[in-house]
C-alpha angles and dihedrals in degrees: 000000000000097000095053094046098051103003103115093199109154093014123131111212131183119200113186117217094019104135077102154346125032094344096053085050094053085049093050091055095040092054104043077051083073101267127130108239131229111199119200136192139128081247117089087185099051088038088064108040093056081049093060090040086049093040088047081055104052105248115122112243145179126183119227110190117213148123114247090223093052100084081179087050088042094038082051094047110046093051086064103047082052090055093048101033115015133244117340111252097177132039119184115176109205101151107127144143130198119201117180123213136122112290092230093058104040129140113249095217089051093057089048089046088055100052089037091063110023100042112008080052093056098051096044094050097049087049088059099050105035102069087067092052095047085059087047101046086226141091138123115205119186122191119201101229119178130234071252089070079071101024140047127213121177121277101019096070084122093058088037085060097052097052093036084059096036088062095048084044078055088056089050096048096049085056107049094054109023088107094058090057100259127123124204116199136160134220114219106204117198120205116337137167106261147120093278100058100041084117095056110043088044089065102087097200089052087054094047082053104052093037082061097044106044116074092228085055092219144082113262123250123223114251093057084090092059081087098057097042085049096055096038090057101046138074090264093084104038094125089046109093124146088029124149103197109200120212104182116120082252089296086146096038089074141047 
C-alpha cells in the first residue's frame, strides 16, 4: 500500500537546475523512490559529474543541457529526452538565482536576471512539458517557492518578488489543468545550507538569528526536502493542487 501510494517506479522526472543544491537533492530522492532522473544545468562538466554521483548511487540518470530561459534550448532538449526516456511525468522547477543588493540601487539587468530565471523559466519550461501531460491525464509539477515567497528581509526584495509571484503562478497554473489530472504544487524551503545562503550561514550573527527565531533552533539540510518532493510527486497527493508546502522548521508559524 505504501509503495503504491509513494513509490515513483517507472516514473520519468525532470528537475531543472539539479547538478547541485536543492535541486540535485530533490533528484537524488526522487530517484532512489524508484524514478528515472533527468538533470538539468548550462554546465556539461558539473552535469556530469551529479549523473555519475547519482549513477554510483543507483539512481538512473540522464543529463539534458539547457538553459530555463531558452523556450528553442528547452523545446531541443526535451525532444530528445523523450526520445531517450519517454514523457515527462514529473516536472520539478527548481532553476533559480539570488542576488542581494538594496532595492533602491539595484541593477536593472540583475533584477531581470532574477524573474527571468526564477519565475519566466518556470513557466517555459512547464509550457513545454505540459502539452504532453494534458494528452496523458497525468502529470505532477512541483515549483520550488521560498519561505520568501511569505516573507521579506532587506536586500533580496527582487528575489521576494519572484517567488512571491512564482506561488501564486503555482496557483495559475492548478487551476488551469486540474481538470486534466494534474496537480501543480510548490515547496517553500526556509534556510538551508547552499550555495545561495554562504553568505548567510558564514555569518556567524545572522546564524545565531535565525537559530533564535526559528522553533527547531538550526539551519535545514538538504535532504529534508526529499519528504515533501516524494509525496508531491505520488499518488499519494492526487487530490493535493495549489498547495505551498512549507519546509521551515516553523520558521513562518511564529513572529
Amino acid at each position: 500500500m505504501l509503495q503504491e501510494l509513494f513509490g515513483l517506479t517507472r516514473k520519468v522526472a525532470l528537475v531543472t537546475g539539479s547538478s547541485r543544491g536543492v535541486g540535485f537533492a530533490i533528484a537524488r530522492g526522487l530517484g532512489r523512490a524508484g524514478a528515472t532522473v533527468i538533470l538539468n544545468g548550462k554546465d556539461d562538466a558539473g552535469l556530469e559529474r551529479a549523473r555519475a554521483r547519482l549513477q554510483e548511487d543507483g539512481v538512473r540518470a540522464h543529463a539534458a543541457r539547457f538553459d530555463v530561459r531558452d523556450s528553442a534550448a528547452i523545446e531541443r532538449a526535451l525532444a530528445a529526452v523523450q526520445a531517450d526516456s519517454g514523457g515527462i511525468d514529473i516536472l520539478v522547477n527548481n532553476a533559480g538565482i539570488q542576488i542581494r543588493g538594496p532595492l533602491e540601487s539595484f541593477r536593472d539587468e540583475d533584477w531581470r536576471n532574477i524573474l527571468d530565471i526564477n519565475l519566466t523559466g518556470v513557466f517555459l519550461t512547464t509550457k513545454a512539458v505540459v502539452p504532453a501531460m494534458i494528452q496523458r491525464r497525468s502529470g505532477k509539477i512541483i515549483n520550488v517557492c521560498s519561505v520568501q515567497s511569505e516573507l521579506a528581509r532587506p536586500t533580496i526584495a527582487p528575489y521576494t518578488a519572484s517567488k512571491g509571484a512564482l506561488k501564486m503562478l503555482t496557483k495559475g497554473m492548478a487551476t488551469e489543468w486540474g481538470k486534466h489530472n494534474i496537480q501543480v504544487n510548490a515547496i517553500a524551503p526556509g534556510y538551508l545550507k547552499t550555495d545561495l545562503t554562504r553568505a548567510l550561514y558564514e555569518d556567524e550573527k545572522f546564524s545565531a538569528w535565525l537559530c533564535g527565531r526559528t522553533p527547531a533552533s538550526r539551519w535545514g539540510e538538504l535532504d529534508e526536502l526529499i519528504g515533501a518532493a516524494i509525496f508531491l510527486s505520488s499518488k499519494a497527493s492526487d487530490y493535493v493542487n495549489g498547495h505551498l508546502l512549507i519546509v521551515d522548521g516553523g520558521l513562518t508559524a511564529c513572529v
